[in-house]
N, C-alpha and C positions, 0 to 999 in steps of 0.2 A: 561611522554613521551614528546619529545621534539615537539614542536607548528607544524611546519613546515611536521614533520614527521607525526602527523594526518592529518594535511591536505590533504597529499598526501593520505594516508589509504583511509582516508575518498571520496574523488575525483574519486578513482578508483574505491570506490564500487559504487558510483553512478552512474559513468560509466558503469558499469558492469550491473547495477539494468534498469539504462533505457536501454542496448541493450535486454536485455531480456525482456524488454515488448515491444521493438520495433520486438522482434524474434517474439513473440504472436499475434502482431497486423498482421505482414505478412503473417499468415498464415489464407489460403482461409476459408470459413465457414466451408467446409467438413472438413478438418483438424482441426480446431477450435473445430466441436463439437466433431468429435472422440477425442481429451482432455480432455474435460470438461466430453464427457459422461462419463469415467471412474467412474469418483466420482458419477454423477448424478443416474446413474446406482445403485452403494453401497447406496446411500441416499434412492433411492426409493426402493429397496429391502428391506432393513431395515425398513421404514417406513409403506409397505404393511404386513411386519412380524408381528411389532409388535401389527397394528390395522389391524385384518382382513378385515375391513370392506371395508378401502380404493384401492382402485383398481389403480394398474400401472398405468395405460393408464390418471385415470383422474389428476394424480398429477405430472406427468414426465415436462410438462410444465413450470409449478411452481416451481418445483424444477432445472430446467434446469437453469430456471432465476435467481433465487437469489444462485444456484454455478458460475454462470458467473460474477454476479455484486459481490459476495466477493472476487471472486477472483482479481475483478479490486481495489476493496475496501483495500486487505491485499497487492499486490503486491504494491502500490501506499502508504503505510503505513511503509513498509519498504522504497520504497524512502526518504519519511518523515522525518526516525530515521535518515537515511544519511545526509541529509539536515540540521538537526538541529544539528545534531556531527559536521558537518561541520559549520555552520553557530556559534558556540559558542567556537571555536579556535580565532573567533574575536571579539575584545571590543564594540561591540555595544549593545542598548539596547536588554530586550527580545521582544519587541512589532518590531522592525525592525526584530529582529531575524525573527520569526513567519509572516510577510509579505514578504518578503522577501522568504521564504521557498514555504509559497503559491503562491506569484506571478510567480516562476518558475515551480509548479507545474502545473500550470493553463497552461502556456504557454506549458507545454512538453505534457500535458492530450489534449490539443487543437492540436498538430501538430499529438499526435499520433492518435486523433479519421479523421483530414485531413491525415492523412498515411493511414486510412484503407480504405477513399475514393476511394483507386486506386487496392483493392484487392478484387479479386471475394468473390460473397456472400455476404461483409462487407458493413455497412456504418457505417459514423460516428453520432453519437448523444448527444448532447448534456446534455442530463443524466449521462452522462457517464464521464464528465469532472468534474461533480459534484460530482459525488461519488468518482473519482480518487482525489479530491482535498479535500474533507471530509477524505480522506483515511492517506492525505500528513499534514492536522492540527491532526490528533488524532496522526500518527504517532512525531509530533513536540509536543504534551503532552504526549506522555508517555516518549521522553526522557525530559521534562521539570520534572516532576514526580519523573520517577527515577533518575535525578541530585537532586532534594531535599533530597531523603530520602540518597542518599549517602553522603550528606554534611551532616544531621544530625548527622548520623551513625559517621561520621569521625571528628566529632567535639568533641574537648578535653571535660572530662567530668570536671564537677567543683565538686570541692571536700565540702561537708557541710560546713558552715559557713562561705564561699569564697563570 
């Protein structure tokens, strides 16, 4: 596929990737958690299922928080994948690639925990730039990862005694 033509591909899902966490960060806490409860909700029903012992009430917390921090974890992982598709349409090394991917995550994770400073319910927190930027390197290793094994894969095989 022609350079130019990823690029754009790639640009627009970025684009599309940050307006959709900039839609999430908009929305007040009460909207917030009726999202999240959905899941938090199936997690702790499942969780009280399977160990009678654990009681709704004492785990719904717990689990309220680590659906919210993966969720900033995975959607920030997908920008990631964006970032490094993008960022490997151009000649530079991988170690620019990979700063370069997190200094913009840094900066978008930063402006969008200052975006939720101005929406009810929300603050922003600085845990929370960490995890989206933890989310933005894993996301930039697993397409480092999977570009290896598909170079491998697509490397001429050599024939015995070549």
């Amino acid at each position: 596929m022609n350079i130019k033509i990823k690029r754009i591909i790639f640009s627009i899902l970025i684009i599309i990737n940050c307006i959709v966490i900039f839609n999430f960060s908009a929305q007040d806490s009460e909207k917030s958690s009726e999202s999240s409860g959905v899941v938090v909700n199936r997690v702790v029903n499942t969780i009280s299922t399977v160990n009678k012992k654990v009681k709704k009430e004492n785990i719904k917390d717990t689990v309220t928080f680590i659906v919210r921090k993966c969720a900033h974890f995975s959607i920030y992982t997908l920008l990631g994948i964006w970032l490094m598709n993008l960022a490997n349409t151009f000649d530079i090394s991988i170690k620019r690639k990979i700063l370069i991917c997190i200094l913009f995550g840094i900066l978008y994770a930063s402006s969008d925990e200052f975006h939720q400073s101005f929406v009810g319910g929300r603050s922003p927190e600085v845990r929370d730039v960490c995890i989206d930027t933890c989310g933005i390197l894993f996301g930039n290793i697993l397409v480092i990862i999977f570009d290896k094994i598909t170079s491998v894969i697509k490397r001429p095989k050599q024939l015995p005694g070549n």
